[in-house]
C-alpha positions, 0 to 999 in steps of 0.5 A, a space after each residue: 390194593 390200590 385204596 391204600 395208595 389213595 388214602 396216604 395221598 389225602 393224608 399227605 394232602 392234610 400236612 399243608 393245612 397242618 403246616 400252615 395253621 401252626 406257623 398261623 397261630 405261631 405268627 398271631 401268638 408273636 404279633 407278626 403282621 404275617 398273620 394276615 396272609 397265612 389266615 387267608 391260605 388255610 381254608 384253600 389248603 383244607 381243600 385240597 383233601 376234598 378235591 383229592 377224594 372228589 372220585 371216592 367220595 360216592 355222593 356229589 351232593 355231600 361233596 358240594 356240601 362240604 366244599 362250600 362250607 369250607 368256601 364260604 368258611 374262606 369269604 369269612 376269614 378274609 371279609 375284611 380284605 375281600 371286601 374293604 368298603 363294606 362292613 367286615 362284622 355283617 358279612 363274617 356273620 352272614 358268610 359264616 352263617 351260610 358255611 354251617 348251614 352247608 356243614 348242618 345240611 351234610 351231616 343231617 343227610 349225608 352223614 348221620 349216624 345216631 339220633 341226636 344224643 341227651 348232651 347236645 342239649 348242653 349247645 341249647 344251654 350254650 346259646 341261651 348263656 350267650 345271648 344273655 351274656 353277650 346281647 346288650 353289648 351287640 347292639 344293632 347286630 343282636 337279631 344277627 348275632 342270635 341267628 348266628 348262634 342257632 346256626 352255630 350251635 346246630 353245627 355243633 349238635 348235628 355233629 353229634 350224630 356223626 362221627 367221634 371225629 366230627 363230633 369233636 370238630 364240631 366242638 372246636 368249632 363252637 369253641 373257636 367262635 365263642 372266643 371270638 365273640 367274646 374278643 369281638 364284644 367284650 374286647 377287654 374281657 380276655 386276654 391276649 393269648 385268646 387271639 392265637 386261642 380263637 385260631 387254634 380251636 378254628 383250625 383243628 375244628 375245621 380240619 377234624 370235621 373235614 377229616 372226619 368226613 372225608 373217612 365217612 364219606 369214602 367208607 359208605 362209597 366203599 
């Protein structure tokens, strides 16, 4: 009896994040400047589900896993204003980069569920597409830019195996970043409504692979 009680408390803890996203992505689609800000409560917000769950998720591993890709998710959203003097690109790459190794690391061992299916080779197509689309525009950011896309890429694979949750969240993902890539080095190849797109497809990949994740996780520590 006392379960459903707890899982309407992490549901509940969910509606700030959804909140927040939505008046985010609202904010961008108008030019606010209050963009800015809002972009730098979502990731704290997503958290908050995961302090909630810490006692019934079981693996203490999985949950460090999973709060720090959501950490270092957060130093990738505000690089620009966490570290001013220091060039915003690289360290968006490199702390993004080390959140998909945490979310590749909790899926490979905590919540796999299948063998990597025939059509997540579709992400090995992905990545061969975009290099080959976007790396003569990258410059000196190619080795970067390609390592980038592996890890991405294999965040998008490796949910897969998870969940149909996950699995999609991991999709968002990949979706999300692509469209920045695309704003970032072919700033005038889309149009502006991608901007408010990039954060949309960011927000509801990274609520649904927390989300997902967090149904995993409690119901192998049932």
């Amino acid at each position: 009896m006392p379960r459903r009680p707890a899982l309407s408390l992490i549901v509940w803890a969910f509606l700030p994040y959804v909140a927040v996203s939505v008046l985010h992505v609202v904010l961008l689609a108008v030019g606010s400047p209050l963009a800015g800000p809002t972009k730098l409560l979502l990731m704290p917000l997503l958290a908050l589900p995961i302090v909630l769950s810490a006692r019934r998720l079981g693996s203490r591993a999985a949950l460090v896993l999973l709060l720090a890709a959501v950490l270092f998710s957060w130093l990738g959203d505000g690089a620009g204003a966490f570290f001013p003097s220091a060039p915003e690109l690289p360290l968006m790459l490199l702390f993004f980069g080390i959140a998909h190794v945490a979310y590749i690391l909790l899926f490979a061992r905590h919540l796999a569920r299948r063998r990597m299916p025939w059509w997540a080779l579709i992400y090995a197509v992905w990545w061969v597409a975009m290099i080959a689309i976007l790396g003569p525009h990258t410059g000196g950011l190619l080795i970067a830019v390609a390592l980038y896309g592996v890890v991405l890429g294999g965040t998008a694979a490796f949910s897969a195996r998870c969940s149909p949750l996950i699995a999609v969240g991991g999709a968002f993902f990949l979706a999300s970043d692509t469209l920045l890539a695309f704003r970032l080095f072919l700033p005038g190849g889309l149009p502006a409504w991608s901007s408010p797109a990039v954060m949309l497809t960011y927000t509801l990949g990274q609520g649904l692979i927390v989300a997902g994740s967090l149904i995993a996780l409690r119901r192998k520590a049932a």
